[in-house]
C-alpha positions as a Markdown table, in Angstrom:
| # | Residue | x | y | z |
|---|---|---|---|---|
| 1 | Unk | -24.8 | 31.1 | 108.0 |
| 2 | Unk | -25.1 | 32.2 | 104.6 |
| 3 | Unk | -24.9 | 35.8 | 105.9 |
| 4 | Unk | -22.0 | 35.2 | 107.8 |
| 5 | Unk | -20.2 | 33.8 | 105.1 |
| 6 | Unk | -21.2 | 36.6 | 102.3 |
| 7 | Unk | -19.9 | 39.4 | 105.0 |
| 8 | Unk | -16.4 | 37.1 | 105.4 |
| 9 | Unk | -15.9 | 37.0 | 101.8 |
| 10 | Unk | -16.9 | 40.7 | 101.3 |
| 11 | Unk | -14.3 | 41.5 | 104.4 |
| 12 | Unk | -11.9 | 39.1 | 102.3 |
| 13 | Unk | -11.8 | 40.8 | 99.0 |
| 14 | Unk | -11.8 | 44.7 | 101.0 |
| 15 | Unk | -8.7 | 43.2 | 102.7 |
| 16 | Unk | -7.0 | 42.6 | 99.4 |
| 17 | Unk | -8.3 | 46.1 | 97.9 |
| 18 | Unk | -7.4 | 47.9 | 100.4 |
| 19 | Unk | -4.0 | 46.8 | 101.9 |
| 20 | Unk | -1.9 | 47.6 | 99.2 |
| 21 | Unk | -3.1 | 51.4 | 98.9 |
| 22 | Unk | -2.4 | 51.7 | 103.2 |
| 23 | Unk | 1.3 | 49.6 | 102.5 |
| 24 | Unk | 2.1 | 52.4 | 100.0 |
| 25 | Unk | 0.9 | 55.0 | 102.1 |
| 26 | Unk | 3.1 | 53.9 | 104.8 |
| 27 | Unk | 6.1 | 53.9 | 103.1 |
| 28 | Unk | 8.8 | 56.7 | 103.7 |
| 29 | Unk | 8.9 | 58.9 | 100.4 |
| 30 | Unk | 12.4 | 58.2 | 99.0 |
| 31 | Unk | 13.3 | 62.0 | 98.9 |
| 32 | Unk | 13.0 | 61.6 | 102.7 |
| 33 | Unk | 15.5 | 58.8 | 103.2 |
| 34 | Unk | 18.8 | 59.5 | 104.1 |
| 35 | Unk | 21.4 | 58.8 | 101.8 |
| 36 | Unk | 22.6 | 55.4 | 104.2 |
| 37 | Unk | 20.9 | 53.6 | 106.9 |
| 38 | Unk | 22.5 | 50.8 | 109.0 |
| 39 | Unk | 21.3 | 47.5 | 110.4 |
| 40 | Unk | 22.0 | 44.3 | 111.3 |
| 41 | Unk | 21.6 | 40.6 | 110.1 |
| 42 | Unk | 21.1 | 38.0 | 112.6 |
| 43 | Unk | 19.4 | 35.0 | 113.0 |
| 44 | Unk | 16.0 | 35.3 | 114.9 |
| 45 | Unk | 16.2 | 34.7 | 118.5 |
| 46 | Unk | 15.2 | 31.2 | 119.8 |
| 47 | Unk | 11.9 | 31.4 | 121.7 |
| 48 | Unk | 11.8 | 31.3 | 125.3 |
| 49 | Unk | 10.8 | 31.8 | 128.8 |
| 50 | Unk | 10.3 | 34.7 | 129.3 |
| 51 | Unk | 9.7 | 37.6 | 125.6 |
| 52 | Unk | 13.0 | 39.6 | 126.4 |
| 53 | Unk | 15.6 | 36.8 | 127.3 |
| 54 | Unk | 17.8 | 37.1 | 124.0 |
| 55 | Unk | 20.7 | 37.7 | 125.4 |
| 56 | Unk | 21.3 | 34.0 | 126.3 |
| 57 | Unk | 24.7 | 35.0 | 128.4 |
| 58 | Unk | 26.8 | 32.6 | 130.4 |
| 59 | Unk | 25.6 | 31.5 | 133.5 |
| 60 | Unk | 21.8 | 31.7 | 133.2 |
| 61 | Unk | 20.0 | 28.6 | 132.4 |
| 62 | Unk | 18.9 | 29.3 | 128.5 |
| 63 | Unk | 22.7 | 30.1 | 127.0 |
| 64 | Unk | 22.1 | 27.3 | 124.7 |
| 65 | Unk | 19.5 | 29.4 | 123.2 |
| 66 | Unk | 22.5 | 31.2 | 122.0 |
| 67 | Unk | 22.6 | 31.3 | 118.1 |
| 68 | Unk | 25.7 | 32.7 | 116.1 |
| 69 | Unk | 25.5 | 34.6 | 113.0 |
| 70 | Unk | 25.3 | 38.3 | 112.3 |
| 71 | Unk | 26.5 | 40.9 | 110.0 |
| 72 | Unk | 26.8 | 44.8 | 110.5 |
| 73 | Unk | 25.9 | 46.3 | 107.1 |
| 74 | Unk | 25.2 | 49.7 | 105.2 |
| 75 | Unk | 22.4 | 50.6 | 103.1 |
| 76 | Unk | 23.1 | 53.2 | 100.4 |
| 77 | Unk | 19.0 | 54.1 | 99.9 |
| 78 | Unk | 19.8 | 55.4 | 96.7 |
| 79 | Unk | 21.5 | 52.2 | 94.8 |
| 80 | Unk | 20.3 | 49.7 | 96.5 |
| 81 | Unk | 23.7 | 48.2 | 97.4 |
| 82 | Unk | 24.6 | 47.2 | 100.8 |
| 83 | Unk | 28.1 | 46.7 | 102.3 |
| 84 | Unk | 29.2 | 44.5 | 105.6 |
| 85 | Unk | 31.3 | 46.5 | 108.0 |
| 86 | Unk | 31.4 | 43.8 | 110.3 |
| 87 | Unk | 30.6 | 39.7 | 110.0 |
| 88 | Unk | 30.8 | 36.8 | 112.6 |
| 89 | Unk | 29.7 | 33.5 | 112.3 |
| 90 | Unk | 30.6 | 32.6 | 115.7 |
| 91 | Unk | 29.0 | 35.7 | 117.4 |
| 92 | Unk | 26.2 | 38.0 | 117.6 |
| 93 | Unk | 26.2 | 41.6 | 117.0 |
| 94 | Unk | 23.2 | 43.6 | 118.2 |
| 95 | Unk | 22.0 | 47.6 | 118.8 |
| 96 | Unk | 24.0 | 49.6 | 116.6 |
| 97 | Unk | 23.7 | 53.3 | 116.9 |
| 98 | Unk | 25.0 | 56.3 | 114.6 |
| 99 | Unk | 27.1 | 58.9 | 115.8 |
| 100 | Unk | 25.9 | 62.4 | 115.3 |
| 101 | Unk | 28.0 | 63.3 | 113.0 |
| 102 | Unk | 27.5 | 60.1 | 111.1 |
| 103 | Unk | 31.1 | 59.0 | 111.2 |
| 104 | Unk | 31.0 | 56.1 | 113.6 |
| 105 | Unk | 29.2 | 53.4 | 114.6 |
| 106 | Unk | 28.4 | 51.8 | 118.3 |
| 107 | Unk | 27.0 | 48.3 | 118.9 |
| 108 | Unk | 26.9 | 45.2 | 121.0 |
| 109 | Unk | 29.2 | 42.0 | 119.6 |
| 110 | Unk | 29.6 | 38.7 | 121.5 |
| 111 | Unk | 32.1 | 37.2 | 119.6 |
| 112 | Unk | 31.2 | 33.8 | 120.7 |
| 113 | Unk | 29.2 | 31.8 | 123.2 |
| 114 | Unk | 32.1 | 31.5 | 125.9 |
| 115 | Unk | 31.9 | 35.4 | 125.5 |
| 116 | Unk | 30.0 | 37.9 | 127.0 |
| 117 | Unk | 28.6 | 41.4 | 125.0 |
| 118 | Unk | 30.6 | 44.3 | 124.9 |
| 119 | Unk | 30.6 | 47.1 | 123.4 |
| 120 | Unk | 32.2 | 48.5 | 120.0 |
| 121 | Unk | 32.6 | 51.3 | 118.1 |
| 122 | Unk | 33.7 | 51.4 | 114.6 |
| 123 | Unk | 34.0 | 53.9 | 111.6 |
| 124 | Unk | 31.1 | 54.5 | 109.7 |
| 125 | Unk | 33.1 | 52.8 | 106.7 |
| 126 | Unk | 34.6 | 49.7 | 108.4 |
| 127 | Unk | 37.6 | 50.4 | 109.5 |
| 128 | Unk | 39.4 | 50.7 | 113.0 |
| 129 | Unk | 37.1 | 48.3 | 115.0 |
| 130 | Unk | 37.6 | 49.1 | 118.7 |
| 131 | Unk | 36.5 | 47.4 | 121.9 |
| 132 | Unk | 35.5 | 49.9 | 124.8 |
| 133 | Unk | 34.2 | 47.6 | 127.8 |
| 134 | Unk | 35.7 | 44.5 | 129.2 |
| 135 | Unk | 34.5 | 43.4 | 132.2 |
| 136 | Unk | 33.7 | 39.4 | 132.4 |
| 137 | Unk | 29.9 | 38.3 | 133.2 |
| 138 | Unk | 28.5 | 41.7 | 132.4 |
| 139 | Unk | 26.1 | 41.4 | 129.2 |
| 140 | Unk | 26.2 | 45.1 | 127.6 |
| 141 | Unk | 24.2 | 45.8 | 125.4 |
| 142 | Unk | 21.9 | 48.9 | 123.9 |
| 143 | Unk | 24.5 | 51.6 | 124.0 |
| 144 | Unk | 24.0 | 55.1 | 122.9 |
| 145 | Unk | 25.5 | 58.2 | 122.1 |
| 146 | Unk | 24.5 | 61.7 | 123.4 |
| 147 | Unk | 25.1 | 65.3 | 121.6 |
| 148 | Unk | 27.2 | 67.6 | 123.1 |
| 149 | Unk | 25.4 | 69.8 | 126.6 |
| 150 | Unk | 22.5 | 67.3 | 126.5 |
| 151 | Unk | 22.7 | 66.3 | 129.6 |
| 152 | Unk | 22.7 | 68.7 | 133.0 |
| 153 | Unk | 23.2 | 68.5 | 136.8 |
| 154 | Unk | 24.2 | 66.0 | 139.6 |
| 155 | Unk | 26.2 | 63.0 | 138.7 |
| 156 | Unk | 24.7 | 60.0 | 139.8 |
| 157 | Unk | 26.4 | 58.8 | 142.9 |
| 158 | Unk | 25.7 | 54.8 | 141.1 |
| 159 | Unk | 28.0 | 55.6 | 138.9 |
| 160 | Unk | 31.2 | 54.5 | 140.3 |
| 161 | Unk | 29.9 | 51.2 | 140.4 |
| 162 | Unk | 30.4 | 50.7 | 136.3 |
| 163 | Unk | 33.1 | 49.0 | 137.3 |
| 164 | Unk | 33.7 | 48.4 | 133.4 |
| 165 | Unk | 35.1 | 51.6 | 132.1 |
| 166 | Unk | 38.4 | 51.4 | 130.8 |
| 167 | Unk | 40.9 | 54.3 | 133.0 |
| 168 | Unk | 41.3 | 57.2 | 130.6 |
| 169 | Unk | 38.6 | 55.6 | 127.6 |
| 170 | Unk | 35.3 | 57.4 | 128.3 |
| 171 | Unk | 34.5 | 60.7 | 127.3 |
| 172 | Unk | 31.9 | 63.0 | 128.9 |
| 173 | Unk | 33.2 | 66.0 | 128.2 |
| 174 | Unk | 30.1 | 68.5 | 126.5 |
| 175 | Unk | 27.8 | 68.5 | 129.3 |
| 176 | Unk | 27.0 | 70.4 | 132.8 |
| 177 | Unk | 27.4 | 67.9 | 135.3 |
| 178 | Unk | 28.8 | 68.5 | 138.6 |
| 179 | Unk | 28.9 | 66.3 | 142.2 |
| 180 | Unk | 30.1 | 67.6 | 145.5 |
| 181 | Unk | 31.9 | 64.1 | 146.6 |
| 182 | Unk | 35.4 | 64.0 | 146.5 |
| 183 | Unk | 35.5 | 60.2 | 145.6 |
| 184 | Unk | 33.0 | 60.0 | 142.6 |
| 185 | Unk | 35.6 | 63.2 | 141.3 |
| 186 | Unk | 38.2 | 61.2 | 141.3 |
| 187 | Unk | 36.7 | 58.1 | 139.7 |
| 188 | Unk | 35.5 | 60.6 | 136.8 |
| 189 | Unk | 38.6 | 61.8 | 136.1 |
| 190 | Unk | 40.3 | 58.5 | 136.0 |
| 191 | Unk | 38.1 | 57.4 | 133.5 |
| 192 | Unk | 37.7 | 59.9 | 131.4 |
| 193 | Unk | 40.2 | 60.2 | 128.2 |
| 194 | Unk | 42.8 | 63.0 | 129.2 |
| 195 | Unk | 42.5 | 62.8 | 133.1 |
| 196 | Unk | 40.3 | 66.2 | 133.3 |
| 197 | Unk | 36.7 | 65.2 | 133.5 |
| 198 | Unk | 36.3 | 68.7 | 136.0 |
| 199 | Unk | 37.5 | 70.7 | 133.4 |
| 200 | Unk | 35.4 | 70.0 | 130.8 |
| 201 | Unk | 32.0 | 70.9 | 132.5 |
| 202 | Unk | 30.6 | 73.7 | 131.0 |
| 203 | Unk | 27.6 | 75.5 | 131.6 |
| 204 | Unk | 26.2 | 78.1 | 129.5 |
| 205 | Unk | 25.6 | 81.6 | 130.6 |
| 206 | Unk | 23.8 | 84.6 | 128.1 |
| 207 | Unk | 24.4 | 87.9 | 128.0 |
| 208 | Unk | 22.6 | 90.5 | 126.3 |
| 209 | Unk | 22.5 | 94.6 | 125.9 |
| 210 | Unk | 21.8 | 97.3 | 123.8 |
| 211 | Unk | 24.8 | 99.6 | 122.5 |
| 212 | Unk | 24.4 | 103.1 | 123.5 |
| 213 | Unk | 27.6 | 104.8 | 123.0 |
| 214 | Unk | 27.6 | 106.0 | 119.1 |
| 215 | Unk | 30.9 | 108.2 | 119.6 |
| 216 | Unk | 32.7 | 104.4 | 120.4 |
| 217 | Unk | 30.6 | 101.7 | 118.1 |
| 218 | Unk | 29.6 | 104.2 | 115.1 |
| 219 | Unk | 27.1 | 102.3 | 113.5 |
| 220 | Unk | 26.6 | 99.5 | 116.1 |
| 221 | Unk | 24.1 | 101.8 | 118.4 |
| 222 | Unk | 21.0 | 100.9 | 119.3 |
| 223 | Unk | 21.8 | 97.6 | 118.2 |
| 224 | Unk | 21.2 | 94.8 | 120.8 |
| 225 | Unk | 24.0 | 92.1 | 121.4 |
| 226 | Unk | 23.3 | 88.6 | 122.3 |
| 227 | Unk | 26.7 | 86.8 | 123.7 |
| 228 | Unk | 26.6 | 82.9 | 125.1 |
| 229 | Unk | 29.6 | 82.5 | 127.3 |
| 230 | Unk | 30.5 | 79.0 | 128.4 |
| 231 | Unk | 31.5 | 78.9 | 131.8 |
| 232 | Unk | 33.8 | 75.9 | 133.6 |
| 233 | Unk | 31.4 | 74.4 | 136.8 |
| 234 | Unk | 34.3 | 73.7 | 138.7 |
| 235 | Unk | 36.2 | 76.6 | 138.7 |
| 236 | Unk | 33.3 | 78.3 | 141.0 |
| 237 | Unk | 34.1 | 75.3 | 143.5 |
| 238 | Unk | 30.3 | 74.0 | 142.8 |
């Protein structure tokens, strides 16, 4: 016993040596922070059945686990100072995600516990909150955004059935997606913002070649030319 307890107290005082010098270490150098960084306050979810019910929607048997409270808020890294872009004390606000360009912001809001999640987008500095899916006992939540020709292919044929899109709200324009039936077309370009979601599949196409004719180019022979040329999908009937 008294071996066992010397090795516990030797373990104990290594533990308090040691684990500040591995916290430090596993901190993000500030010269590697970007200059903002958003999150959210909440309160912490209620424990329950199951380790992933925190959604507590209408209709299931644990939506008085629902607790209101939340705040979407900016961190300048560099002050210190943070600012709310969005508060609720009768909702929840969840998952936000930076656009690419670090000018907007999209999250999950239940404004309250008669309502269900939706999703939002707002500008990185607070202004022009906008709702973009409405359907009633639908719980969205974890959206995303994607970078322009991320994402290539066939359309999944599932897709009509987000019967949440707002006609002429979504954009997914930037990418090289196609589908051969007539009826997921149609319910593409009825939701996407402008009415054209055919026309704004692109796929990219690169050409290359050396310049041989000196008498033409002058000083541009022998030099090799590298062109990308974005092609429309449907205008090849694919």
């Amino acid at each position: 016993m008294k071996v066992l307890s010397a090795l516990l107290i030797l373990f104990f005082w290594a533990g308090i040596i040691l684990f500040p010098t591995l916290s430090r270490a596993s901190y993000v150098p500030e010269s590697e922070l970007p200059g903002q960084l958003v999150f959210v306050v909440r309160k912490q979810y209620q424990k329950d059945h199951h380790n992933t019910a925190t959604i507590f929607q209408n209709g299931e048997i644990n939506s008085s686990g629902f607790t209101p409270g939340a705040a979407l808020k900016v961190l300048n890294t560099k002050s210190g100072e943070t600012v709310s872009l969005l508060t609720t004390t009768s909702g929840v606000i969840r998952d936000p995600e930076v656009s690419f360009d670090g000018k907007k912001i999209i999250f999950s809001y239940r404004k309250n516990i008669k309502d269900d999640y939706h999703i939002y987008e707002i500008n990185a500095d607070g202004t022009q909150l906008k709702q973009l899916t409405f359907a009633r006992g639908v719980s969205d939540i974890d959206p995303l955004y994607l970078s322009n020709n991320q994402l290539s292919g066939p359309f999944p044929a599932s897709f009509i059935y987000l019967i949440n899109l707002v006609d002429n709200n979504s954009d997914f324009c930037g990418n090289s997606l196609y589908t051969d039936d007539p009826v997921l077309r149609d319910f593409l370009n009825t939701k996407q913002a402008g009415g054209d979601w055919e026309g704004c599949q692109y796929t990219e196409v690169s050409i290359s070649g050396t310049v041989t004719d000196a008498d033409t180019l002058g000083t541009l022979a022998g030099v090799t030319i590298n062109v990308n040329i974005n092609i429309p999908l449907f205008e090849f009937g694919i």
